[in-house]
BAZAVO-725354 format. One record per residue (C-alpha): x, y, z; residue number from 1. Coordinates in nm, 3 decimals, decimal comma. Layout:
<recs>
u;v;w;seq
X;Y;Z;NUM
...
</recs>
This chain:
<recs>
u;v;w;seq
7,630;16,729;12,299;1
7,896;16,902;12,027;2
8,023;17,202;12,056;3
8,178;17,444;11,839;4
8,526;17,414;11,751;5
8,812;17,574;11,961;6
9,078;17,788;11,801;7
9,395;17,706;11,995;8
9,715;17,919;11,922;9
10,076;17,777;11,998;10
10,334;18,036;12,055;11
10,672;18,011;12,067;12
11,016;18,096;11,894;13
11,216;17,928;11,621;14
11,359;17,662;11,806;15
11,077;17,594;12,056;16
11,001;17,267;11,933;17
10,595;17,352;11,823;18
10,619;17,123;11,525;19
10,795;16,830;11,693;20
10,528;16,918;11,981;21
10,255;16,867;11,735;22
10,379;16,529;11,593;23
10,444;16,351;11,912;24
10,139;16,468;12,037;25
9,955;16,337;11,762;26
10,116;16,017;11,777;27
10,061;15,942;12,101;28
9,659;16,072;12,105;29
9,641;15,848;11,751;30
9,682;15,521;11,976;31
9,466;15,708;12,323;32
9,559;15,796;12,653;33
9,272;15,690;12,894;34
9,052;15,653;12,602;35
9,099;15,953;12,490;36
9,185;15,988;12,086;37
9,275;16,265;11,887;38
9,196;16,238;11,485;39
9,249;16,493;11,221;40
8,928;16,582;10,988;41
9,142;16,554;10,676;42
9,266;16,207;10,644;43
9,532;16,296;10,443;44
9,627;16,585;10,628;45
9,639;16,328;10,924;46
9,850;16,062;10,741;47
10,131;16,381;10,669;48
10,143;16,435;11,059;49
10,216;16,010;11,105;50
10,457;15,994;10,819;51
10,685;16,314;10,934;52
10,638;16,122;11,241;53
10,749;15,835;11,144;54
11,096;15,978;11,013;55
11,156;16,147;11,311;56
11,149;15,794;11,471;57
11,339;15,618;11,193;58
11,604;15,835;11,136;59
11,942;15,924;11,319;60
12,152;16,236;11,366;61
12,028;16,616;11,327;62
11,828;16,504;11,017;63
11,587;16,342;11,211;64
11,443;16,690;11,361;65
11,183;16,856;11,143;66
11,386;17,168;11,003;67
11,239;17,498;11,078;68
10,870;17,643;10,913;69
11,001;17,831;10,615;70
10,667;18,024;10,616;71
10,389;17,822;10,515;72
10,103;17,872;10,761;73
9,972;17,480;10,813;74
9,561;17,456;10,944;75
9,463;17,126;11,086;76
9,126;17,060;11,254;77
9,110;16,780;11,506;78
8,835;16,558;11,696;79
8,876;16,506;12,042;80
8,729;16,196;12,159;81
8,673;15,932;12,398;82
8,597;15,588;12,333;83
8,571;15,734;11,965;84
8,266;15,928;12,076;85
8,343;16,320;11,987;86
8,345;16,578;12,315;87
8,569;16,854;12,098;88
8,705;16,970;11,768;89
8,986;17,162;11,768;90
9,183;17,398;11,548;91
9,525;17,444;11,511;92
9,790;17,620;11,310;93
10,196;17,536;11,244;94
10,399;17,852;11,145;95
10,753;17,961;11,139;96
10,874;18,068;11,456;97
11,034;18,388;11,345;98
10,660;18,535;11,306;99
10,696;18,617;11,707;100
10,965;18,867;11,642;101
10,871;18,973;11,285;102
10,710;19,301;11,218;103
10,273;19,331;11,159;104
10,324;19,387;10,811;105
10,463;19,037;10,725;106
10,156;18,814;10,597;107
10,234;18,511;10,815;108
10,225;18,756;11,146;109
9,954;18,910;11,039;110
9,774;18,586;10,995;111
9,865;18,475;11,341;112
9,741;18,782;11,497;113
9,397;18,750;11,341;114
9,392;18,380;11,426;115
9,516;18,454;11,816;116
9,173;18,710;11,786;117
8,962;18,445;11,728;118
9,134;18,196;11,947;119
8,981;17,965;12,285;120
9,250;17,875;12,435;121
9,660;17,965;12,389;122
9,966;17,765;12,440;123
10,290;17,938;12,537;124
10,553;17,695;12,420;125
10,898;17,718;12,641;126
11,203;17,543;12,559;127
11,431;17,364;12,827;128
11,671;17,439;12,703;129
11,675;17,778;12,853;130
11,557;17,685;13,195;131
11,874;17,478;13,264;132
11,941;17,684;13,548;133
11,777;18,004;13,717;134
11,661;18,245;13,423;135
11,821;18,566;13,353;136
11,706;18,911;13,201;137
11,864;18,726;12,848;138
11,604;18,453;12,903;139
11,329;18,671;12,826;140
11,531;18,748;12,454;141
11,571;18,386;12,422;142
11,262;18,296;12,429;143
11,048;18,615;12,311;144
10,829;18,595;12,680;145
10,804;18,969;12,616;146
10,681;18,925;12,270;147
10,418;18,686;12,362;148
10,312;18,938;12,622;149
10,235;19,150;12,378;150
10,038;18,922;12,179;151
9,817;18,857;12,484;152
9,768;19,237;12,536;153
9,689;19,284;12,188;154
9,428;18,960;12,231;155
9,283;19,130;12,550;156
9,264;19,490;12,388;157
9,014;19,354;12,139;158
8,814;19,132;12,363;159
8,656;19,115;12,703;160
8,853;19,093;12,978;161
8,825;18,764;13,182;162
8,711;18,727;13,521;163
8,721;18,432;13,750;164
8,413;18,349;13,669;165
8,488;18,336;13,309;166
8,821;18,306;13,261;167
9,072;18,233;12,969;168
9,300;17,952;12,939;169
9,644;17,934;12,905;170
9,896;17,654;12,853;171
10,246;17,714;12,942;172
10,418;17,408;12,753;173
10,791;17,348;12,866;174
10,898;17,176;12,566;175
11,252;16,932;12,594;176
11,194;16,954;12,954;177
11,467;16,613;12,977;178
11,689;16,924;12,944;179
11,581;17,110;13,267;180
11,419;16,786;13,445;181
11,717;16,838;13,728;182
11,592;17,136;13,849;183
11,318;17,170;14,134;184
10,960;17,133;13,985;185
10,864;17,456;14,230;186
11,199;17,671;14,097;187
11,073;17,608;13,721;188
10,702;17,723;13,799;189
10,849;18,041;14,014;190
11,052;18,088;13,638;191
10,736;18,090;13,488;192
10,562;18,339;13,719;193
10,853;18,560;13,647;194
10,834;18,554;13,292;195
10,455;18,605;13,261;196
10,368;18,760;13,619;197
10,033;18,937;13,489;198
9,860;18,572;13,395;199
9,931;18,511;13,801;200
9,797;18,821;13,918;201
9,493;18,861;14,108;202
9,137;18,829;14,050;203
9,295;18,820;13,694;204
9,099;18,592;13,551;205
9,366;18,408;13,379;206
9,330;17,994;13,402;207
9,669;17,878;13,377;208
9,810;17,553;13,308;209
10,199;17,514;13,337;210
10,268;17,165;13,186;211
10,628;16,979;13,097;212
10,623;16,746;12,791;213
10,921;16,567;12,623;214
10,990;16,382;12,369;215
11,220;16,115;12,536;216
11,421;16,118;12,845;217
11,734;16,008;12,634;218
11,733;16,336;12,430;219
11,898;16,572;12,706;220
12,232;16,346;12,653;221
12,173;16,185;12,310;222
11,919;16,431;12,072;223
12,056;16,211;11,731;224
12,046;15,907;11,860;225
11,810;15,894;12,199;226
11,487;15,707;12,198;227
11,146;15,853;12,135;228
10,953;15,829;12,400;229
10,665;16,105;12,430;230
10,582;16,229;12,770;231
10,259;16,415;12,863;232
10,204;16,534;12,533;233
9,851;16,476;12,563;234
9,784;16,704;12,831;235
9,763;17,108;12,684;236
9,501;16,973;12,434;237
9,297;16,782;12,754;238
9,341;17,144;12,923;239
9,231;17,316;12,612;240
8,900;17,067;12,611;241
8,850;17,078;12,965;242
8,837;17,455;12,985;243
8,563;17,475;12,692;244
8,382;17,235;12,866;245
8,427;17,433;13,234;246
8,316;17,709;13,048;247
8,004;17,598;12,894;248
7,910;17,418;13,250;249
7,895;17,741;13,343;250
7,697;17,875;13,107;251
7,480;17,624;13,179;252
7,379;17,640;13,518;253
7,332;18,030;13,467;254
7,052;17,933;13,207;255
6,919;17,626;13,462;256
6,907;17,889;13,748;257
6,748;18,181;13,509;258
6,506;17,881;13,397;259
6,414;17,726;13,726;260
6,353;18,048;13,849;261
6,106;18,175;13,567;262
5,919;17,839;13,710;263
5,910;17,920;14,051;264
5,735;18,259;13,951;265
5,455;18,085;13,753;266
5,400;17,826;14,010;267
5,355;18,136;14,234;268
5,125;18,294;14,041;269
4,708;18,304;14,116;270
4,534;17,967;13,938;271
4,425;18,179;13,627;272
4,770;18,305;13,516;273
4,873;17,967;13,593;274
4,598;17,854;13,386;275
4,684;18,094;13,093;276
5,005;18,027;13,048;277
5,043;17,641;13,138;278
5,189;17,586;12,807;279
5,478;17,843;12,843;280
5,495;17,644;13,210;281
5,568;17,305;13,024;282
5,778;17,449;12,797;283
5,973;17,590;13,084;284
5,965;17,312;13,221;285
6,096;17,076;12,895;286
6,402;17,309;12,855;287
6,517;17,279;13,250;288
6,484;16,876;13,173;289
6,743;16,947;12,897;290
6,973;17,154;13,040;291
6,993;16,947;13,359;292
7,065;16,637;13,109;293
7,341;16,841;12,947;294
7,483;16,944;13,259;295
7,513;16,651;13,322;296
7,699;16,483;13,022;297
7,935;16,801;13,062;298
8,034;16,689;13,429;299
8,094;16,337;13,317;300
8,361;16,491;13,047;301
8,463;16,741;13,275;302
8,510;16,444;13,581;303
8,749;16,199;13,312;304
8,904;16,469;13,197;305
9,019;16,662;13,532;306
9,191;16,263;13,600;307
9,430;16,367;13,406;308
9,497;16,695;13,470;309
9,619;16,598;13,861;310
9,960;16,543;13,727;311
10,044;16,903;13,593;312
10,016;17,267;13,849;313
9,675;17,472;13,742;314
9,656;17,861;13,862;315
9,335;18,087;13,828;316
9,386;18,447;13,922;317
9,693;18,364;14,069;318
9,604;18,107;14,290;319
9,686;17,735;14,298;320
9,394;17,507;14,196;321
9,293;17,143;14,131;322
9,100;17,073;13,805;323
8,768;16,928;13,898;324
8,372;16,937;13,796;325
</recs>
């Protein structure tokens, strides 16, 4: 079972830390977490991500941060996999963080707009550096919450609203949270709620992940000279794969049921309609076979990936949840 590649769109501000995001998570998914691997299509566009990688680890002072997107819009497509057997392809775009504050008529915006249109999943990226203590009206102009609120009502206006029985995901990644990691886990998520209340709101239909990553625990005292050491950068793109797969499951069993149910009529049917149409019956019957089996290999994804996903706080409409099958 493949299915078709996920759009997932990162926003955050100049500053945010999307790009150092993307190359520590790719590091760390090159080697696997659980089994789980993360490989770009492009080789070569896969051996850039390692080698900028690479000098972030080898190098010392300010130059070792990757300086700021000066505009180029960067496409990678990934495979997700485990035990190098593909569940997901993703896609994913780098851009200069000024695009969140820039006006529509700038190419790069207008670019990120169409490609947040056609997007699966979205990742809010937060820095910690602003959640050091309790936030303040000036947080929200920090980090451009209320621009990325208007992104997702600009998303919503041109698709169909979700529901809790279909609902969209969204990653809130806390970037350099070694910078905030002395605050209350519960006061940070409250932060969040108040920054983007309508994805809590109910019977929204918003599936929310709020997730801290790092890149090292040293860099909140030492960011030149700290060690490297990624922390749960892995997780938004598990979310991202897990919520296409919830999805589909879903899917799924609405077919089975519509399916097992189209059976149950012809089994109930006199012995000459029965007769008549016993090919249509087997037919019937061949499909439910397959769509049990790939419910099946869904909830075996969905069941290593939701292992995972205890560590981090998951809302749907609002509401608290635990990631399972």
């Amino acid at each position: 079972m493949q299915l078709e590649n996920i759009k997932t769109t990162i926003l955050g501000t100049t500053g945010a830390g999307k790009t150092s995001y993307l190359l520590g998570m790719y590091a760390v998914m090159q080697t696997g977490v659980q089994g789980f691997t993360l490989s770009a299509k492009d080789i070569d566009r896969g051996l850039d991500l390692i080698e900028k990688w690479e000098q972030l680890i080898a190098l010392q002072g300010e130059d070792r941060w990757p300086a700021p997107n000066a505009g180029t819009m960067e496409h990678y497509t990934f495979d997700f996999s485990y035990g190098f057997r593909l569940i997901q392809s993703l896609e994913w775009i780098d851009y200069r963080g000024l695009a969140l504050s820039d006006h529509s008529s700038q190419q790069d915006v207008q670019e990120l707009t169409n490609y947040l249109s056609e997007s699966g999943c979205l990742f809010l990226c937060i820095s910690g550096e602003y959640l050091t203590d309790k936030i303040t009206p000036n947080t929200v102009r920090e980090i451009k919450s209320d621009r990325m609120n208007q992104f997702i009502q600009q998303y919503i206006s041109n698709k169909q609203n979700p529901t809790p029985e279909n609902p969209f995901p969204i990653a809130i990644i806390i970037t350099k949270y070694d910078l905030c990691h002395h605050r209350d886990k519960q006061e940070v998520i409250e932060d969040m709620k108040k920054l983007f209340p309508a994805l809590f709101t109910h019977d929204s239909g918003w599936l929310v992940m709020i997730c801290p990553v790092s890149l090292g625990k040293e860099l909140c005292d030492d960011p030149d000279h700290g060690d490297i050491v990624p922390i749960n950068t892995h997780l938004p793109i598990v979310f991202a794969v897990y919520s296409q797969l919830r999805a589909h499951g879903i899917q799924l069993k609405d077919k089975r049921d519509r399916t097992s149910k189209t059976i149950d009529n012809f089994n109930k049917a006199n012995p000459i309609v029965k007769w008549i149409k016993d090919k249509e019956v087997q037919n019937n019957t061949s499909q439910l076979q397959a769509i049990e089996a790939e419910i099946s290999a869904v909830e075996e994804n969905m069941q290593l990936l939701s292992k995972e996903l205890q560590q981090v706080s998951l809302f749907l409409s609002g509401s608290e949840v635990i990631a399972g099958v």
